[in-house]
N, C-alpha and C positions, 0 to 999 in steps of 0.2 A: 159386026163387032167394030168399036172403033179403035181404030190405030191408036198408039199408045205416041207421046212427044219425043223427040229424041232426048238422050241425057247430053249435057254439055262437060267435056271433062274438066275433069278437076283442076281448080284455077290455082291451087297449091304445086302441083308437080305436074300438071299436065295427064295423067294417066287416066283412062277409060275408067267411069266408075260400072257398079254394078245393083241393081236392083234386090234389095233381099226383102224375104217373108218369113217370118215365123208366126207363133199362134201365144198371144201374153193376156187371155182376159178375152182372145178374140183376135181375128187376123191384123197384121201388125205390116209395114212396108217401111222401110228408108231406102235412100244411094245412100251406098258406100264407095269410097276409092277405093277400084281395084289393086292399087300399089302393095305388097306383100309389107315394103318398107317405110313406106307411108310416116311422115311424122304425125305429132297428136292435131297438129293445125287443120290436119287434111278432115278429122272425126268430128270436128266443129259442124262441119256442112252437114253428116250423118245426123248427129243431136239434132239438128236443126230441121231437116227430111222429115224423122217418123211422125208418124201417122197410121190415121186405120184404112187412108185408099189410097191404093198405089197410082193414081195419077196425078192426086195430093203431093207424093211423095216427089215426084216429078218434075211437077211444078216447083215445091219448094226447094228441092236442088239446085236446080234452074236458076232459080231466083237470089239465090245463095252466091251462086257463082260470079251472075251480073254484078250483084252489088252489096256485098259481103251478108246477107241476112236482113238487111234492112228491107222494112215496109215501104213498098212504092205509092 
């Protein structure tokens, strides 16, 4: 199995995101900030995550983080 990328926390508040899954049409993965208090700035990265595979989800976290959602 391949090891999954680390997540980079969130460049909003700093706090540890967390990987979720549900089932929408089919299995479904974003990060989330873990932040309980989180402003809406931090959901931006989340919209931006989903996808249907969660290393996708990862990557585009990631990528989020580095350089606000923009295409490299």
């Amino acid at each position: 199995m391949m090891q999954r990328k680390r997540l980079k926390p969130c460049k909003t508040c700093g706090t540890k995101p967390v990987l979720e899954h549900w089932a929408s049409g089919g299995p479904m993965y974003a990060v989330r900030c873990n932040n309980p208090d989180r402003p809406d700035s931090c959901d931006e990265a989340f919209y931006f995550s989903k996808c249907r595979n969660p290393d996708e989800a990862i990557r585009k976290w990631n990528e989020y983080q580095e350089n606000g959602g923009t295409q490299s």
